[in-house]
N, C-alpha and C positions, 0 to 999 in steps of 0.2 A: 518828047521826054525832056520834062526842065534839067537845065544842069545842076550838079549839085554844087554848096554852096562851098565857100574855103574850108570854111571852119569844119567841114564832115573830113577831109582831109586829114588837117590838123588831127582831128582828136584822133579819127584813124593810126595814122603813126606814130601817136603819145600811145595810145594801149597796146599797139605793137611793140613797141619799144618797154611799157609794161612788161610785157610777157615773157618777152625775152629776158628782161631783168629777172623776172620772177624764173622761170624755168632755166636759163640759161648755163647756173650752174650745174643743176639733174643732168642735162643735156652734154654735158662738157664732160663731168665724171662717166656715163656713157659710153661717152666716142672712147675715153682712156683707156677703161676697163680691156678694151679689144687691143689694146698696145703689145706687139710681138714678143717671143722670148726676150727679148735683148732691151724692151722697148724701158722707159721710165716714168716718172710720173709727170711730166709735161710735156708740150708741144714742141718740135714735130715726135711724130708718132715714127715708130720704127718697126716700120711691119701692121699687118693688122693676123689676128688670131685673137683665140677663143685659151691661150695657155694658162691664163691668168683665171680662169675661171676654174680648169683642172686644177690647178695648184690651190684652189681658195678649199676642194673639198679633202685634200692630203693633210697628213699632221704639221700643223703651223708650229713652229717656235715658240713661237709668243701667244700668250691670249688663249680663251677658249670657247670659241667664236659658236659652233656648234650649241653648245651647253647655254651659253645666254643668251641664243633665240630661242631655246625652250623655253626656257626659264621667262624670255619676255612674252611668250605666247600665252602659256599657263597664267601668267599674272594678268595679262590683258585680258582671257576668259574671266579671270576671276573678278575684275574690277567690272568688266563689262556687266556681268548677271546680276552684280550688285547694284551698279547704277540703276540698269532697268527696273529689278523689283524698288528700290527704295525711294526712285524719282518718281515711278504710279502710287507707291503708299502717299508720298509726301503729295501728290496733286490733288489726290482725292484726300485728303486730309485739309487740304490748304481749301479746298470749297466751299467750307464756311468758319466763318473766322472763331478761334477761339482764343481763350486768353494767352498772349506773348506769342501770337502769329507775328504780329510785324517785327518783336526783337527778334524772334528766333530767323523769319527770311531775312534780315541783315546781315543777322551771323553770318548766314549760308551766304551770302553776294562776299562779305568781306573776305573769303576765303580767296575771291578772284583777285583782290586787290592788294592784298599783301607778298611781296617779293617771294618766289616758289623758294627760294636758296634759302629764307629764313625761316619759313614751314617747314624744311628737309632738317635744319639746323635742328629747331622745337623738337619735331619729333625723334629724332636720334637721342638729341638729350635725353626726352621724357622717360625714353626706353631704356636707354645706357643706365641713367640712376635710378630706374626704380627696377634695375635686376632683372630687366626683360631681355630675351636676345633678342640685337637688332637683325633683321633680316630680309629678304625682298618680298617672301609672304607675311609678314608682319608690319613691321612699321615701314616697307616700303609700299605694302596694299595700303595701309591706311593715308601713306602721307598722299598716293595717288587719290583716293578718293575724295580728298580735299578740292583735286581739281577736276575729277568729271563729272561729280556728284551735283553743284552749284546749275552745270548746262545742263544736266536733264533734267533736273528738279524744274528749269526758267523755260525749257520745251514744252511737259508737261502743265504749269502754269499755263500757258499760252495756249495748251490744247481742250484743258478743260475748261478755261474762262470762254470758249465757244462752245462746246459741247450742249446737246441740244437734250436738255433732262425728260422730253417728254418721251424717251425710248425708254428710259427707265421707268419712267410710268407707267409707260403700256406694261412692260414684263409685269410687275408689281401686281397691278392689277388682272394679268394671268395666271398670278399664285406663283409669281418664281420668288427664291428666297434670296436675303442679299446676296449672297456669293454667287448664286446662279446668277439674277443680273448682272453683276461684275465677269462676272466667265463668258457668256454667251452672248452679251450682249457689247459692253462696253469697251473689254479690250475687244473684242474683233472691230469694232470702228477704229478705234484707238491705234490698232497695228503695225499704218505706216508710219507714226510717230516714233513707235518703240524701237522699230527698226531701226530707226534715224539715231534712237535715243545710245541703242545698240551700236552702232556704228560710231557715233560719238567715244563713246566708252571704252572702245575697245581700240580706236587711229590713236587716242589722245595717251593711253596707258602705254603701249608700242613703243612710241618715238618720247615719252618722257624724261629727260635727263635730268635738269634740278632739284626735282622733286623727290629723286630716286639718292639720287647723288650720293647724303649721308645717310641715309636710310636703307641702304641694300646689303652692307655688312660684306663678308667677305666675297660673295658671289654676284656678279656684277648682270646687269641687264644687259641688250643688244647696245642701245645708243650709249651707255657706260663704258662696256667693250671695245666700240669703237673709238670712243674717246680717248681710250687707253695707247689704241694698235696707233693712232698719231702720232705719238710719241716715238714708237721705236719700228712701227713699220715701214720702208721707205719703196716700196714696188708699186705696180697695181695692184696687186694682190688685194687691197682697200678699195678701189675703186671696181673689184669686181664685184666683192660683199656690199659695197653701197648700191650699185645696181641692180642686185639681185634682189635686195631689199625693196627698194623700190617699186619695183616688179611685182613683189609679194604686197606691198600694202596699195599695189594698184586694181589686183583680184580682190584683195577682201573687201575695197570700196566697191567693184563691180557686183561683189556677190551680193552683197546689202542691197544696193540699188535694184537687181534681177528680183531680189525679195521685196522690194518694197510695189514696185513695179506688179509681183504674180498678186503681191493684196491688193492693190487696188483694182485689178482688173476683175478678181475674186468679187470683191465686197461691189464695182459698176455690175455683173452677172444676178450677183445676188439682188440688185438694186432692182433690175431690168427685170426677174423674174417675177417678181416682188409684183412690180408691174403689170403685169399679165393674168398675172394668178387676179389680180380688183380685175 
């Protein structure tokens, strides 16, 4: 066995050193969260227990910690389902060109490029003067879908610019009607994208701060919430709610992933039978 060379070394412990950077914090608030009755919010730690955890579910002082992770769950379904349906309108829309396709996907790109704090700005305004309330289901959905709407519409892009149209031929010429081929045939290929599209839509709506910021009105989202408890909480009591949090948007990546994972093995089965049956 040849040895290996420096350089695999080297870059070894640059993405170690990567990683650490990147997770090291998650990891840090963590260890905190378990800091004893007495304990604080740095190092060393005094005691290790689970108290800060009981105290995170009693009536807090401050904040209303409880109420805007509903609040950011409900909005995250709710930006989610939208992404999905309007990012397959717009792809199967975008597959063949019609007049002011390419202004209109620039629009949609420039939404990434413009600073989120001046979007939250815009739409608070729009809302405040033209007599609407602002709110987290109002202009704080809309001002998020500024940001998830852009990635699944450029997934989808990308899914149907391979998309193989002789399936919808075959339907076609079995006598199915548009909407049947689109039901029966096209999202079930489609599925593990949406999932993903899914997934996108719902991680990105969650942890959204800027975008929320002036646009959520008197009732604040989770990462709004927290941004708040900084200011005047000084325990773990924060770093057990950051972990917990954590925790929860570590399942809803697994659960997507579990689903994207049962489609494909679905749609390989259906492939394989597919196969057998010629």
């Amino acid at each position: 066995m040849e040895p290996r060379p420096r350089s695999f070394y080297v870059l070894s412990a640059f993405f170690a050193l990567f990683v650490l950077f990147l997770y090291g914090p998650t990891l840090t608030i963590g260890i905190l969260s378990f800091q004893g009755e007495g304990g604080g919010l740095t190092f060393p730690m005094r005691g290790v227990s689970m108290y800060w955890f009981y105290d995170l579910f009693e009536q807090q002082a401050v904040g209303d910690i409880w109420g805007s992770f509903r609040r950011s769950i409900f909005l995250g379904l709710m930006v989610m389902v939208t992404t999905v349906v309007v990012s397959v309108m717009g792809g199967l829309a975008f597959r063949k060109k019609f007049a002011g396709s390419g202004i209109l996907f620039y629009l949609i790109i420039t939404a990434l490029v413009i600073p989120s704090i001046l979007i939250s700005l815009g739409i608070g305004l729009l809302f405040s003067q033209s007599g609407l309330n602002v709110h987290w289901s109002t202009s704080g959905f809309g001002a998020q879908l500024t940001w998830t709407l852009p990635f699944g519409l450029l997934i989808m892009f990308a899914v149907f610019n391979r998309f193989d149209k002789s399936f919808e031929e075959a339907a076609r010429d079995l006598g199915a009607s548009p909407w049947q081929t689109i039901r029966h045939v096209v999202l079930p290929i489609i599925a593990p994208s949406l999932i993903g599209v899914a997934l996108f839509g719902f991680t990105l709506s969650y942890d959204e701060f800027a975008r929320t910021l002036l646009t959520a009105g008197s009732y604040n989202t989770l990462p709004l919430e927290i941004y708040g408890m900084t200011t005047n909480v000084t325990s773990p009591v924060l770093y057990a709610l950051g972990t917990l949090t954590t925790l929860f948007s570590l399942l809803i990546i697994g659960g997507f992933l579990a689903l994207a994972l049962l489609s494909n093995q679905r749609k390989a089965r259906a492939g394989s039978d597919a196969g057998k049956g010629v």
